[in-house]
N, CA and C atoms as a LAMMPS dump frame, in Angstrom:
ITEM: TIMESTEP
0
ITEM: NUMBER OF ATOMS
615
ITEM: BOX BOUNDS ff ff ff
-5.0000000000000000e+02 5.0000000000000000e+02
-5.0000000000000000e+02 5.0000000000000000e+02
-5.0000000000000000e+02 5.0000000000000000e+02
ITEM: ATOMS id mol type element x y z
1 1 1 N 263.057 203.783 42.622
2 1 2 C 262.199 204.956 42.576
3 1 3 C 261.014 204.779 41.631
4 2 1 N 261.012 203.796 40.596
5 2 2 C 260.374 203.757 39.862
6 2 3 C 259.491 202.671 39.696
7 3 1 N 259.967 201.675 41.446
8 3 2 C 258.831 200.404 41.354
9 3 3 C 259.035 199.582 40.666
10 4 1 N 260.47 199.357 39.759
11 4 2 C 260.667 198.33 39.209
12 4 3 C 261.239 197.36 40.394
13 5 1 N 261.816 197.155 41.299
14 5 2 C 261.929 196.644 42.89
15 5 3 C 261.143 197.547 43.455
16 6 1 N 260.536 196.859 44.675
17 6 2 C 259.699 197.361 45.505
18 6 3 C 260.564 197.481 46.838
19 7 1 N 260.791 199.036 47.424
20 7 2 C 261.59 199.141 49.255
21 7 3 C 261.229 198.45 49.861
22 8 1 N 262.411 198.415 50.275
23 8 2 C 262.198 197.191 51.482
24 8 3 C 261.98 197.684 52.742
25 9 1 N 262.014 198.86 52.676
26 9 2 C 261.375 199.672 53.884
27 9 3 C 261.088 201.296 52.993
28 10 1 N 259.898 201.574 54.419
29 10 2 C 259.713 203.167 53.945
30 10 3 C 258.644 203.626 52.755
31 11 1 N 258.296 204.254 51.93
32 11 2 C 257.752 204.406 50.778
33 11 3 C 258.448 205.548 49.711
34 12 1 N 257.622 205.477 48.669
35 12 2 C 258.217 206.776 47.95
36 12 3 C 257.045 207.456 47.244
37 13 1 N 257.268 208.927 47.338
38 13 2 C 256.409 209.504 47.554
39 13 3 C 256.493 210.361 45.645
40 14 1 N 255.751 210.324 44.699
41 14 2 C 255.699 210.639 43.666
42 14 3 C 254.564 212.247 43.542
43 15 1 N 254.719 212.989 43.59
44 15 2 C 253.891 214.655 43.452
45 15 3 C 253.192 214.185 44.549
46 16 1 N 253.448 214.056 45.471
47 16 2 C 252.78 214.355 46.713
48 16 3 C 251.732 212.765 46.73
49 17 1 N 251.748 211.679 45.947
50 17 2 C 250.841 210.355 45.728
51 17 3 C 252.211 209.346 46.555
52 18 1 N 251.59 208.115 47.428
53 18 2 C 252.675 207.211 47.441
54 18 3 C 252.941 206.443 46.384
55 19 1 N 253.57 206.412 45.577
56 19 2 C 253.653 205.821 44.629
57 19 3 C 253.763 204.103 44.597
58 20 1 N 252.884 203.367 43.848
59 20 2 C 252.24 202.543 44.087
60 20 3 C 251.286 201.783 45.356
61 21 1 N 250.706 202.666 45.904
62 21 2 C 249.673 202.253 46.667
63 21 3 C 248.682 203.397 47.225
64 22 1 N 247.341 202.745 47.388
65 22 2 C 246.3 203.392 47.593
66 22 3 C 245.845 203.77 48.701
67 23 1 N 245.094 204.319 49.329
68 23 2 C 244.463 204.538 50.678
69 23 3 C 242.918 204.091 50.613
70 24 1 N 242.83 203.311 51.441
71 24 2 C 241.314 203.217 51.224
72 24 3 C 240.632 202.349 52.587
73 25 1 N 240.127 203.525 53.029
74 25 2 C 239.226 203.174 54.44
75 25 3 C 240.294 202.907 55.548
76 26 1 N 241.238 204.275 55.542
77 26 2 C 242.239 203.992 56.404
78 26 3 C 243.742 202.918 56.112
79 27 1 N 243.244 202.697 54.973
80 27 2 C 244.314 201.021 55.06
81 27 3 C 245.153 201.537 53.536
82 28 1 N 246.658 200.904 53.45
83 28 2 C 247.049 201.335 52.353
84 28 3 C 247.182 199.877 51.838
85 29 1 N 246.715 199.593 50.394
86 29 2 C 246.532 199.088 49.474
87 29 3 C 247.407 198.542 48.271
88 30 1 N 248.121 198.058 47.856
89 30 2 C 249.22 197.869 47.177
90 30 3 C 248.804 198.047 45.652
91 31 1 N 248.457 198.291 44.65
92 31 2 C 248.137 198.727 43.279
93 31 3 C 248.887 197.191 42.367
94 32 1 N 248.071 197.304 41.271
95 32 2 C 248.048 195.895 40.723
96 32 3 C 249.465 196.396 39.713
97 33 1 N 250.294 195.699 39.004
98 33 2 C 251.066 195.912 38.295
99 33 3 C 250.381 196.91 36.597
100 34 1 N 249.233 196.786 36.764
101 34 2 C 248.646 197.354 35.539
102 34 3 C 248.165 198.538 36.009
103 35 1 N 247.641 199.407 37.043
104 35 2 C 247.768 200.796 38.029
105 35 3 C 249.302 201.261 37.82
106 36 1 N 249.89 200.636 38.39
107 36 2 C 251.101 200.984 38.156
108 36 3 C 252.22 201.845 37.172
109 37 1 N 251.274 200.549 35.988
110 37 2 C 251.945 201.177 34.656
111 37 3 C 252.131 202.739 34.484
112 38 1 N 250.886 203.37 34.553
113 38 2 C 250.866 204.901 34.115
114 38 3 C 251.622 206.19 34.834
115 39 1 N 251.717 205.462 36.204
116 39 2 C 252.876 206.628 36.955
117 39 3 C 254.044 206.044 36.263
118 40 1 N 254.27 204.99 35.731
119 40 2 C 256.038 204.669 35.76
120 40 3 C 256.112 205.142 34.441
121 41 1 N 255.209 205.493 33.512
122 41 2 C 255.332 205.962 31.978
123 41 3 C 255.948 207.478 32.155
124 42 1 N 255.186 207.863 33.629
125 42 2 C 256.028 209.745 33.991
126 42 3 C 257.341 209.781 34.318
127 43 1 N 257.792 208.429 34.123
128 43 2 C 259.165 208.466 35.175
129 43 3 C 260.216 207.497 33.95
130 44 1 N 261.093 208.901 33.259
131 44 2 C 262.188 208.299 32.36
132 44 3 C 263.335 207.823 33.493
133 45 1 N 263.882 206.654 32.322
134 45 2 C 265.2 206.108 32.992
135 45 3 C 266.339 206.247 32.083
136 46 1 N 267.81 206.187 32.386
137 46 2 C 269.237 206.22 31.517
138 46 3 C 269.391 205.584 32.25
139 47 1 N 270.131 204.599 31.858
140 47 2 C 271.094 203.151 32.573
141 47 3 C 272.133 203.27 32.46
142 48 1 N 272.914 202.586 32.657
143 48 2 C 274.596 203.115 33.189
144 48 3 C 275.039 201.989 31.511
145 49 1 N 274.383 200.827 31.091
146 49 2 C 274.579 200.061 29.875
147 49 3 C 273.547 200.936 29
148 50 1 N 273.605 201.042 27.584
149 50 2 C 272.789 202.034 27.131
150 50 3 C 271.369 201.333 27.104
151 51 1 N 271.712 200.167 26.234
152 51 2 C 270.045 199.428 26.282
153 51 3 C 269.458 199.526 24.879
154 52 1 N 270.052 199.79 24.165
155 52 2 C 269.331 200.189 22.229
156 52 3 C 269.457 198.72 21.806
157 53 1 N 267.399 198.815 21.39
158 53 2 C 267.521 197.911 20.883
159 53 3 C 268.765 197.502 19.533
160 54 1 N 269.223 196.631 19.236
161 54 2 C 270.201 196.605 18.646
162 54 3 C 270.249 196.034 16.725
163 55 1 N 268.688 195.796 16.987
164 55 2 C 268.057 195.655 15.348
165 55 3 C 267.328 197.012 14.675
166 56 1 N 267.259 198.393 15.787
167 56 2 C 266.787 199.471 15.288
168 56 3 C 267.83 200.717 14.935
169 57 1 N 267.768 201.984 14.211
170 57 2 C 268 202.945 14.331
171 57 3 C 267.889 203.723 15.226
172 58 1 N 268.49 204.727 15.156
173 58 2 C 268.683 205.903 16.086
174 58 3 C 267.317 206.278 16.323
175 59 1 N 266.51 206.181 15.416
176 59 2 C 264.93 207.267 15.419
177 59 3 C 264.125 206.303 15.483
178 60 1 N 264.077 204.567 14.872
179 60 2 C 263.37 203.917 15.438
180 60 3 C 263.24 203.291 16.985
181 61 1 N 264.643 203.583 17.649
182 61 2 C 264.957 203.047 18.848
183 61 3 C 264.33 204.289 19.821
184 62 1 N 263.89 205.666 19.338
185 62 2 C 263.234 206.636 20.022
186 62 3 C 261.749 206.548 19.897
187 63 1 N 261.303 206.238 18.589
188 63 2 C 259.802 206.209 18.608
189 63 3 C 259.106 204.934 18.984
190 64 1 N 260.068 203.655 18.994
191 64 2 C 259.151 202.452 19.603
192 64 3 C 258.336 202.766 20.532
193 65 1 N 258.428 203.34 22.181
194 65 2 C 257.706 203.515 23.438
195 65 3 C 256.67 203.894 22.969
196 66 1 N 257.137 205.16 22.749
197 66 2 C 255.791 206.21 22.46
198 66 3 C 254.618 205.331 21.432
199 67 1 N 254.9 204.519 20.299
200 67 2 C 254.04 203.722 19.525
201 67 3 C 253.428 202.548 20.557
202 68 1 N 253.883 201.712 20.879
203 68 2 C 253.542 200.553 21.804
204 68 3 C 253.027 200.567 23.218
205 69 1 N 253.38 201.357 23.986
206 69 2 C 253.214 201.635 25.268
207 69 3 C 252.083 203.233 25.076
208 70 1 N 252.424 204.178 24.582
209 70 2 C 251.22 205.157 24.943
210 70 3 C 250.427 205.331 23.34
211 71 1 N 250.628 204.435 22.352
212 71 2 C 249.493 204.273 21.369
213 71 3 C 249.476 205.671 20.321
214 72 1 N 251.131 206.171 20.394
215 72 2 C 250.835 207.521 19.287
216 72 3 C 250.969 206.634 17.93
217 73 1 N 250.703 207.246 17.264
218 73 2 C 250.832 206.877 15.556
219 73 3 C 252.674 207.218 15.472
220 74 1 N 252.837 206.168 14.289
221 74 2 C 254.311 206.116 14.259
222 74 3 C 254.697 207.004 13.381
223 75 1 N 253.793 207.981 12.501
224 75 2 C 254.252 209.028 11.934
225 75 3 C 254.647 210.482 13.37
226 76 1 N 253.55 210.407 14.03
227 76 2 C 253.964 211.265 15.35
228 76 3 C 255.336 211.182 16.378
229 77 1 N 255.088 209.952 16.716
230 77 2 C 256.173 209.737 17.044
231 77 3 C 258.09 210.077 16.767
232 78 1 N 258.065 209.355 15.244
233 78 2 C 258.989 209.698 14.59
234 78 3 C 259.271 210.655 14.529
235 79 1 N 258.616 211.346 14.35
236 79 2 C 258.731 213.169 14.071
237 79 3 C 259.218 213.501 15.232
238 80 1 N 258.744 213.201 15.875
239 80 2 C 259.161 213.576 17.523
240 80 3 C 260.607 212.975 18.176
241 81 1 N 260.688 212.136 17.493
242 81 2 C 261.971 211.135 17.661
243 81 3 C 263.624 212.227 16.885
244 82 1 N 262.83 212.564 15.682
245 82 2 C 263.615 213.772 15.223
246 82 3 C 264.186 214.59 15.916
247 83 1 N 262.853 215.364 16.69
248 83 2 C 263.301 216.655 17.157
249 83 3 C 263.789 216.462 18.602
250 84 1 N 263.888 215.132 19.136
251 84 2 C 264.918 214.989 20.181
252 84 3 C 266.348 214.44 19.869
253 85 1 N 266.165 213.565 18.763
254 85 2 C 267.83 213.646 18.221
255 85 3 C 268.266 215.271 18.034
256 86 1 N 267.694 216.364 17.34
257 86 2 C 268.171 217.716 17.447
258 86 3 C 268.395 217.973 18.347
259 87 1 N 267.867 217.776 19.362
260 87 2 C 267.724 218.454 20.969
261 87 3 C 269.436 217.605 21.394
262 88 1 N 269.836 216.429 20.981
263 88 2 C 270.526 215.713 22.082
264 88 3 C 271.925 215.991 20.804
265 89 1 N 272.345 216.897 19.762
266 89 2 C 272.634 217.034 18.353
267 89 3 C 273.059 215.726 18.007
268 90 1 N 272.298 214.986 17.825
269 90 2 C 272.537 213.629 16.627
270 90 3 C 271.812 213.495 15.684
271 91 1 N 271.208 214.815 14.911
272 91 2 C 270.354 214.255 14.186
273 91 3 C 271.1 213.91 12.478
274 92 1 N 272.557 214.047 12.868
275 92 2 C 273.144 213.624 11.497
276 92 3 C 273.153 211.619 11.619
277 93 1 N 272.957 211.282 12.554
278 93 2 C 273.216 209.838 13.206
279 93 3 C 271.797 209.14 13.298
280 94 1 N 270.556 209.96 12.816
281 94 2 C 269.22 209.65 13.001
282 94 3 C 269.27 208.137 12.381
283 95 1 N 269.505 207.767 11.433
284 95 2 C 269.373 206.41 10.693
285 95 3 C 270.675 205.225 11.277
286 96 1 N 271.888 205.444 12.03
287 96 2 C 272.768 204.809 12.496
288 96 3 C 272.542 204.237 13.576
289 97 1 N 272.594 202.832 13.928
290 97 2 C 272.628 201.672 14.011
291 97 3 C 273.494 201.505 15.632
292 98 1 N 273.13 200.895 16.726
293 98 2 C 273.849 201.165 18.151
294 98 3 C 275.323 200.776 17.912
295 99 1 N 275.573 199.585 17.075
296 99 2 C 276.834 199.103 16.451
297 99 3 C 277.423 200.275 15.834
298 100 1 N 277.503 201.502 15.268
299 100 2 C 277.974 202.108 13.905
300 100 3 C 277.761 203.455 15.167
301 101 1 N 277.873 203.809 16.357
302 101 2 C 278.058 204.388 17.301
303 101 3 C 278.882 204.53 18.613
304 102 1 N 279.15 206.026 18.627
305 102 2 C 280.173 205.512 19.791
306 102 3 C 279.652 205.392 20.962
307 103 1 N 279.912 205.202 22.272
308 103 2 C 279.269 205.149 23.455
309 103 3 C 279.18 205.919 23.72
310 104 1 N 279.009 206.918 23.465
311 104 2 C 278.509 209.238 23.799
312 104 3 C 277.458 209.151 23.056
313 105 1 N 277.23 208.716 21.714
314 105 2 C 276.72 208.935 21.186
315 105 3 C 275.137 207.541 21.23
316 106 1 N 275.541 206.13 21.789
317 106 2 C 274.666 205.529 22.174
318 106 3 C 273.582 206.097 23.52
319 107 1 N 274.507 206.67 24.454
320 107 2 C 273.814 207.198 26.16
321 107 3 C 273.123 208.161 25.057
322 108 1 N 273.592 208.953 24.486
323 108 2 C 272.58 210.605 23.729
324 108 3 C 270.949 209.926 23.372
325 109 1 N 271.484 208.942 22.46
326 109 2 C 270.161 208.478 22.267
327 109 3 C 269.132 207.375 22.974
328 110 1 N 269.786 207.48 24.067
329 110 2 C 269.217 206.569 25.509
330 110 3 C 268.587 207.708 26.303
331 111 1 N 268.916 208.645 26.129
332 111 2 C 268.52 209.865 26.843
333 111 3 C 266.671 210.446 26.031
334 112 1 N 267.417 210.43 24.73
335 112 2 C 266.424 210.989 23.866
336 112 3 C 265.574 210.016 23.698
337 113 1 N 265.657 209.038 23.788
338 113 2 C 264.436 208.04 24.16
339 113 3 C 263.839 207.765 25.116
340 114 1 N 264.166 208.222 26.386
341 114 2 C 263.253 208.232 28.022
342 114 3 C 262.634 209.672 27.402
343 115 1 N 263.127 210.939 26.819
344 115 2 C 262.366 211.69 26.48
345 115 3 C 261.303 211.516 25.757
346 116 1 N 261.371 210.783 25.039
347 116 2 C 260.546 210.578 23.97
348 116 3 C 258.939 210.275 24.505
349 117 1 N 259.118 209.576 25.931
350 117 2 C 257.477 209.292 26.949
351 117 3 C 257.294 210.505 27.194
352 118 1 N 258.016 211.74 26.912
353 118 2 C 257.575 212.753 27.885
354 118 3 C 256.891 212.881 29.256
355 119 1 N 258.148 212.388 30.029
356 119 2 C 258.481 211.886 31.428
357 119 3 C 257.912 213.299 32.304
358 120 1 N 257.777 213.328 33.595
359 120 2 C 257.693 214.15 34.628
360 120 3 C 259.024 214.183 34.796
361 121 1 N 259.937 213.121 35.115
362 121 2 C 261.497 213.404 36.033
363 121 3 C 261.837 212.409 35.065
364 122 1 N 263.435 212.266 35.463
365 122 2 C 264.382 211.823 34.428
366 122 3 C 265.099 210.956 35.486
367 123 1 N 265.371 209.637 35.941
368 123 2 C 266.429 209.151 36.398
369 123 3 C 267.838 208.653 35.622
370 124 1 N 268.942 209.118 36.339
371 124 2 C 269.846 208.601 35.902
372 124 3 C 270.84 207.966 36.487
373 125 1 N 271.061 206.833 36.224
374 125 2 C 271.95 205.743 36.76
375 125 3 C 273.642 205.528 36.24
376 126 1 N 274.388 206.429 36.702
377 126 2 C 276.421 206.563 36.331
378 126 3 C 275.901 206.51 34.855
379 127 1 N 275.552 207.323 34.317
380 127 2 C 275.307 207.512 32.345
381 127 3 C 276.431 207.184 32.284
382 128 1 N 277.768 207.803 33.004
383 128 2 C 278.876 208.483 32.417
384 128 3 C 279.806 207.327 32.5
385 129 1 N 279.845 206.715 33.272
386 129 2 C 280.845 205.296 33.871
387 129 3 C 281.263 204.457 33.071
388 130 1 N 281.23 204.483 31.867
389 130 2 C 281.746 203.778 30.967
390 130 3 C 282.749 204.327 29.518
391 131 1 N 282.286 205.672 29.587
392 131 2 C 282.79 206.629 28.793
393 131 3 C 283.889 207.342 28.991
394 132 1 N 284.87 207.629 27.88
395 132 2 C 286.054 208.345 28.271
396 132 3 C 285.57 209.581 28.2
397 133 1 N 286.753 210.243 28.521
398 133 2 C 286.304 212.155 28.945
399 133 3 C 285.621 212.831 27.939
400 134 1 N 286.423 212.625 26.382
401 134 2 C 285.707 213.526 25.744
402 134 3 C 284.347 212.908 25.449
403 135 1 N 283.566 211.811 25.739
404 135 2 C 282.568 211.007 25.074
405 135 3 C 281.621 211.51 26.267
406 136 1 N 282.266 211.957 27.549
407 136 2 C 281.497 211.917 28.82
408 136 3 C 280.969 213.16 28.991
409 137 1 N 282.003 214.347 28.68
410 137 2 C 281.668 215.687 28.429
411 137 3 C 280.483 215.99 27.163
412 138 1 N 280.033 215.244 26.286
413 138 2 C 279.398 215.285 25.48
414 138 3 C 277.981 214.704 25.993
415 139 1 N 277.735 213.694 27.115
416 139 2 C 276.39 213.124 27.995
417 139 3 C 276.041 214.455 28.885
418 140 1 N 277.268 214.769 29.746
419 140 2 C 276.928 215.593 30.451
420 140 3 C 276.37 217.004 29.963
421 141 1 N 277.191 217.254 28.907
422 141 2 C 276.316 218.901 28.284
423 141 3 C 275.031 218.657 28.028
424 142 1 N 274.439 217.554 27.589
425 142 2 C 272.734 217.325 27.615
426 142 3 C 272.179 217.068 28.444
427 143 1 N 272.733 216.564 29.317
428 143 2 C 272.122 216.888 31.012
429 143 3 C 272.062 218.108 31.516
430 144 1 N 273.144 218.954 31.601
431 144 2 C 273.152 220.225 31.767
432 144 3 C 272.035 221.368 31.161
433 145 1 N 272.054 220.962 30.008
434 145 2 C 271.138 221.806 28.974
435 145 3 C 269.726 220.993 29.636
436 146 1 N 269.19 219.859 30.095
437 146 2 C 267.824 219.3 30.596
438 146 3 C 267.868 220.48 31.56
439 147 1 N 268.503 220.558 32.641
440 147 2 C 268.336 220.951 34.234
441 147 3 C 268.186 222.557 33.799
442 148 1 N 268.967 223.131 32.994
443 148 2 C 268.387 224.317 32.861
444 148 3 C 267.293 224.687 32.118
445 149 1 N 266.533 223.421 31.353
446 149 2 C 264.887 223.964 31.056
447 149 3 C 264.298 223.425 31.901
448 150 1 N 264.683 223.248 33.255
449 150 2 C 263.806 222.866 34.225
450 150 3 C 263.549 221.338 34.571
451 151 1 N 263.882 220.288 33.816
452 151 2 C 263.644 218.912 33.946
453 151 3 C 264.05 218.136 35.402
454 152 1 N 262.883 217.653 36.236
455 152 2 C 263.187 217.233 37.04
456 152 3 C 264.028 215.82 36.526
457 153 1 N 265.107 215.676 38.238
458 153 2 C 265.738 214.338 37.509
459 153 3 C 267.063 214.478 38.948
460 154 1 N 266.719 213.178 39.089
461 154 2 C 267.47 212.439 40.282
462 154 3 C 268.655 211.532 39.164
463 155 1 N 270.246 211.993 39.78
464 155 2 C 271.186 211.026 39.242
465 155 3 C 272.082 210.902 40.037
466 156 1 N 272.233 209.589 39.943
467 156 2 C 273.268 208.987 40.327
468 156 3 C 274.868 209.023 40.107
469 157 1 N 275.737 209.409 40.523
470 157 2 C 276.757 209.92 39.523
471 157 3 C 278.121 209.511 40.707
472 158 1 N 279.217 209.916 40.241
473 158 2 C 280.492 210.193 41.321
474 158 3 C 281.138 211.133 40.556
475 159 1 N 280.598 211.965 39.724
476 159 2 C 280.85 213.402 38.644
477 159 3 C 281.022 214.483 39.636
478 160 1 N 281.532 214.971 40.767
479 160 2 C 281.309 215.783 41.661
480 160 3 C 281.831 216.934 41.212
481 161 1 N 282.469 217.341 40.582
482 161 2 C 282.043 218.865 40.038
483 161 3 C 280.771 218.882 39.274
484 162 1 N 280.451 218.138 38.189
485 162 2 C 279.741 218.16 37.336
486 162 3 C 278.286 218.186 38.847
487 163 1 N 278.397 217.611 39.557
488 163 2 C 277.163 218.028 40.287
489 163 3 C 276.727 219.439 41.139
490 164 1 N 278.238 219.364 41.261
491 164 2 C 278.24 220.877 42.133
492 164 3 C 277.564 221.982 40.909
493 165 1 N 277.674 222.239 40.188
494 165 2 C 277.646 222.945 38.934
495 165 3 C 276.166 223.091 38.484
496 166 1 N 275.336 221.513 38.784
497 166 2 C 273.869 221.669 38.198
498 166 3 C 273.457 220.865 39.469
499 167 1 N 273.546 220.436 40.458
500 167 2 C 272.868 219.651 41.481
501 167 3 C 272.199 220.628 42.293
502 168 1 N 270.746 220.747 42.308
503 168 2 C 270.518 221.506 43.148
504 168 3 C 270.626 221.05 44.668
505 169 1 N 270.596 219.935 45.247
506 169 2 C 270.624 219.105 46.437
507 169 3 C 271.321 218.162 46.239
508 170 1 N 271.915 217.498 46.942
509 170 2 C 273.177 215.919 46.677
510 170 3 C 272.929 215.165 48.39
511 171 1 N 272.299 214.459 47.778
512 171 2 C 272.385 212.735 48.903
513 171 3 C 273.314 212.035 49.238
514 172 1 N 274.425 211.788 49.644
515 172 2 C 275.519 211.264 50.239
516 172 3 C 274.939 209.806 50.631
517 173 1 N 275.145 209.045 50.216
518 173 2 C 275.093 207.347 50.369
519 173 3 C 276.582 206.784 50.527
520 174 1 N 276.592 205.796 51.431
521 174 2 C 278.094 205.147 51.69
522 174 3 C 277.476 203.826 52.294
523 175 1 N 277.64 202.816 51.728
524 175 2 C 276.95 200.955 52.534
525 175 3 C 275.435 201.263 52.537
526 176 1 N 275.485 201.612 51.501
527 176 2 C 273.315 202.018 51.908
528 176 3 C 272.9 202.623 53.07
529 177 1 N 273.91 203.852 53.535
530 177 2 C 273.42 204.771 54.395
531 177 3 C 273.386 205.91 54.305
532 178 1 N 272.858 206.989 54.38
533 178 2 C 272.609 208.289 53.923
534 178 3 C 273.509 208.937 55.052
535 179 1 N 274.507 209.488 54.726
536 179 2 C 275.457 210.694 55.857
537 179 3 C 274.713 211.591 55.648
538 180 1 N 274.904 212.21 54.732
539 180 2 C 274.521 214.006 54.533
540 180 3 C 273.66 213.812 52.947
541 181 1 N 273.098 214.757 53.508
542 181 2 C 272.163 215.325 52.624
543 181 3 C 272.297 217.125 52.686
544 182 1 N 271.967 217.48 52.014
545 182 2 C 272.103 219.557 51.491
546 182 3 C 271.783 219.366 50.39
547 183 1 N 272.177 220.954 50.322
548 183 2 C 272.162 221.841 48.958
549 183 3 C 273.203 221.562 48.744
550 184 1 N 273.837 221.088 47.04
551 184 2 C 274.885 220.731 46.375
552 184 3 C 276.2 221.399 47.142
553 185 1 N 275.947 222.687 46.99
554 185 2 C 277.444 223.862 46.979
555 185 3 C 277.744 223.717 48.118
556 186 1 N 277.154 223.916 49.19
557 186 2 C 276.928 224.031 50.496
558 186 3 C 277.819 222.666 50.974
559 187 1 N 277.119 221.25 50.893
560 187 2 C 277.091 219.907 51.121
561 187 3 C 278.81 219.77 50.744
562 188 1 N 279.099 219.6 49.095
563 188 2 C 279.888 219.664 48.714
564 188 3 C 281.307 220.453 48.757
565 189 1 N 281.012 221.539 49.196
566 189 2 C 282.126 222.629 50.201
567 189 3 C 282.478 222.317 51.021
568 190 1 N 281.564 221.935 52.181
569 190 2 C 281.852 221.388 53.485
570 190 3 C 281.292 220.521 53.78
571 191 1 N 281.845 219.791 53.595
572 191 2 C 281.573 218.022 53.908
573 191 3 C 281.534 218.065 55.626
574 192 1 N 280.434 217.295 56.391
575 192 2 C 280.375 217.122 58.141
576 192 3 C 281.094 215.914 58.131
577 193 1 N 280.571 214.956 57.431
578 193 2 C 280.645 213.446 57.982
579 193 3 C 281.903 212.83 57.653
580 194 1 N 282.886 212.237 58.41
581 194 2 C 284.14 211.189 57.662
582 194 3 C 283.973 211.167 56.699
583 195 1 N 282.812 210.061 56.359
584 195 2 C 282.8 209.597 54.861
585 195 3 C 282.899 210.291 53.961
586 196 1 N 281.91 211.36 54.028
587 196 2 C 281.866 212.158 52.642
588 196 3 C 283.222 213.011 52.616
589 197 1 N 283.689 213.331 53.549
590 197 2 C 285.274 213.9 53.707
591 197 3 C 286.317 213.163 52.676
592 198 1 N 286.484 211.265 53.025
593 198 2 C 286.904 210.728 52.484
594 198 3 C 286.872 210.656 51.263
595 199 1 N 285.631 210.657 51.124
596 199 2 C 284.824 210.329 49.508
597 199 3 C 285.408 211.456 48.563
598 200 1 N 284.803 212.248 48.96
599 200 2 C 285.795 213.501 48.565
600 200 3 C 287.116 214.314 47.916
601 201 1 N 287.579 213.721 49.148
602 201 2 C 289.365 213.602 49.114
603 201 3 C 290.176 212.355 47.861
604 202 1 N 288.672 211.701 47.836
605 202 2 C 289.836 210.39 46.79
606 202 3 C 289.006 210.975 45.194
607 203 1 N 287.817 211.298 45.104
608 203 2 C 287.741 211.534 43.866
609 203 3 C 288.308 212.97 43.287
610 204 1 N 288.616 213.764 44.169
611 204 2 C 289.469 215.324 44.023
612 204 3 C 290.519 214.718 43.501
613 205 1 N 291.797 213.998 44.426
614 205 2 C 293.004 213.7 43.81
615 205 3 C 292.555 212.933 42.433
């Protein structure tokens, strides 16, 4: 979604722009990797591995982007790095180290660092898939708390209550094929297709 691989079919369509390519004189145009850059700065990522750098802090591992990539001053930044550790509550953990953390508490500040670009949308890739329950319930309440101030954000998950709950729409994929698509409640209530029936039935039990 974000053009770090390019589809292998089809396009993707970013606020109504194809995202990475141009139109021009009828013909679409492919955009240089440096065009590129500035839509993918709107577009945060969470990885399913957290990804902290592993020689920084909690608040330096949030304000790097924002310093290097969009050129704020590292007093701005930081500050800002703050008030998303508050937002994600780690700001007792602001100076602690990805080592001297638990894995709830590494994804929190993987989170609060795609914030930190002040993204358009938020992707997220199984945050949760590595975490035990209580570490997982602690990712997910800051996801929860995003979607209700409005944050766009496509995730990836097999959390199926947890989607029913805040998903406004759910994509059904099975072998890289799309069954069903809906509205979460709807989709998720009544499953049409085998698969998602199946799918269903094994993550319920």
């Amino acid at each position: 979604l974000n053009l770090l691989i390019s589809p292998s079919s089809g396009h993707v369509l970013w606020y109504g722009k194809r995202l990475g390519w141009r139109e021009r004189d009828g013909r679409w145009i492919r955009l240089a990797e440096k065009e590129i850059l500035p839509m993918r700065t709107e577009i945060g990522m969470v990885f399913q591995s957290y990804n902290l750098f592993p020689h920084m802090n909690a608040v330096q591992n949030i304000a790097e982007a924002p310093v290097t990539v969009l050129g704020r001053s590292r007093k701005d930044a930081t500050d800002h790095a703050q008030e998303l550790l508050a937002k994600v509550r780690l700001s007792h953990r602001a100076h602690a180290y990805p080592h001297q953390m638990s894995g709830g508490e590494q994804q929190r500040v993987a989170i609060a660092r795609a914030l930190a670009m002040r993204p358009r949308a938020l992707l997220f890739d199984e945050v949760t898939s590595a975490l035990d329950p209580e570490l997982k319930g602690e990712v997910l309440k800051v996801i929860r708390d995003l979607a209700e101030e409005g944050m766009t954000m496509v995730i990836v998950s097999h959390e199926m209550g947890f989607m029913r709950k805040v998903a406004h729409d759910v994509l059904f994929m099975h072998q890289g094929v799309v069954h069903e698509s809906g509205a979460a409640d709807a989709l998720l209530s009544d499953p049409q297709s085998p698969e998602l029936r199946t799918f269903l039935s094994r993550v319920t039990d």
